[in-house]
N, C-alpha and C positions, 0 to 999 in steps of 0.2 A: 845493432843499436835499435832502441824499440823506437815506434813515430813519435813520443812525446821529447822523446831525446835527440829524435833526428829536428824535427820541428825547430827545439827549441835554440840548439847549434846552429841553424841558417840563421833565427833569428839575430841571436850573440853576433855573429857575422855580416848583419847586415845588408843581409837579401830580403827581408821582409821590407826593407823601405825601399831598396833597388827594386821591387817589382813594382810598388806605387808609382815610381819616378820613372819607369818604363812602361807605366801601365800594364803590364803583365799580372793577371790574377794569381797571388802567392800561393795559392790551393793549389796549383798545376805542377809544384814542386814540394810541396809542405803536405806528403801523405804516405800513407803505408806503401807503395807499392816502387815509390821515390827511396823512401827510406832502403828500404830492402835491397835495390840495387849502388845506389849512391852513397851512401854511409860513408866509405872508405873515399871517397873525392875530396879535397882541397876544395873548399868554396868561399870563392873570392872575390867580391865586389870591388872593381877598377874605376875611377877615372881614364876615360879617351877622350883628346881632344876632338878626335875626327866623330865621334858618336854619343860622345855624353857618358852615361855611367853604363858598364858591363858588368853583369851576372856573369860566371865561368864556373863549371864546375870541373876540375882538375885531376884526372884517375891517378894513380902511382905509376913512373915511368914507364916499369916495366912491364904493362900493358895496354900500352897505347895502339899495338896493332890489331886487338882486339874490342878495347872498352874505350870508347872515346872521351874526347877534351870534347864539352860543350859550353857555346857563351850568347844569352843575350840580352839584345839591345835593340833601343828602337831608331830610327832614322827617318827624313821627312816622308819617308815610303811605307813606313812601316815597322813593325816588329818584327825581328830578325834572328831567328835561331840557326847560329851554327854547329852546325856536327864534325869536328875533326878527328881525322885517325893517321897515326904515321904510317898505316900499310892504306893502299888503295883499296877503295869502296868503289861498286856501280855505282852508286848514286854520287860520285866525287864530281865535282864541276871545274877544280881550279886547285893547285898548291900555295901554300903559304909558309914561309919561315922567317922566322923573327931573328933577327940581330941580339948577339948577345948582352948590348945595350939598353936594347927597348924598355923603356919606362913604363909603354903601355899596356903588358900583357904578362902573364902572369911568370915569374921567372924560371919555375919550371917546364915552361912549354916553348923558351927561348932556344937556338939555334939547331932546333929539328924539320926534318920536311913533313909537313901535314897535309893530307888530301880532306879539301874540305865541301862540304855541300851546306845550302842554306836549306834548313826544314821549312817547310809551309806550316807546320803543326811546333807548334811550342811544347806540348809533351818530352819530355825526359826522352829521348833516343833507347833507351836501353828499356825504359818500361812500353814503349810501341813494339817492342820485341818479343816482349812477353804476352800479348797478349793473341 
């Protein structure tokens, strides 16, 4: 997908006003280098009660032990990007799994184990990889 096309898809989707409402600069996801690795993610702008609205970008299941689920959001601490993978990272802090209920979280990424880490850097995880 070329960037005008990737761009324009977040936009459709509703992550260009989820980054205002987060304060996240939409530039940090809406560029060639995003495109190129994120194209094929499910991007999904949620409502959570516990943190207001979530950005998530969503890989296809069956690479989640390599290409992670990422989402964020901001909280009275700050902006908070997480990194999930259903295989364990060094850098994991804590697991999480969703109920196959959860309203909150995107329904694909419901009743699996995720090892997850919060990034400091809001950059795309997979384009910090490339570089």
């Amino acid at each position: 997908m070329d960037v005008e096309a990737f761009v324009q898809m977040l936009r459709e989707q509703g992550v260009e006003q989820a980054c205002k409402e987060i304060d996240l600069d939409f530039a940090v996801l809406a560029n060639a280098e995003t495109a190129e690795h994120y194209a094929g993610h499910q991007w999904i702008v949620q409502p959570n009660p516990a943190v207001g609205v979530v950005v998530n970008a969503v890989p296809a299941s069956d690479l989640t032990d390599s290409v992670p689920w990422e989402e964020w959001f901001r909280v009275p601490d700050g902006l908070h990007h997480h990194v999930l993978y259903t295989a364990p990272q060094p850098q994991s802090q804590e697991t999480w799994q969703g109920p196959p209920d959860d309203l909150h979280h995107p329904p694909a990424v419901l009743g699996r184990l995720w090892h997850v880490y919060n990034d400091h850097d809001a950059t795309p995880a997979l384009t910090q990889q490339s570089r």
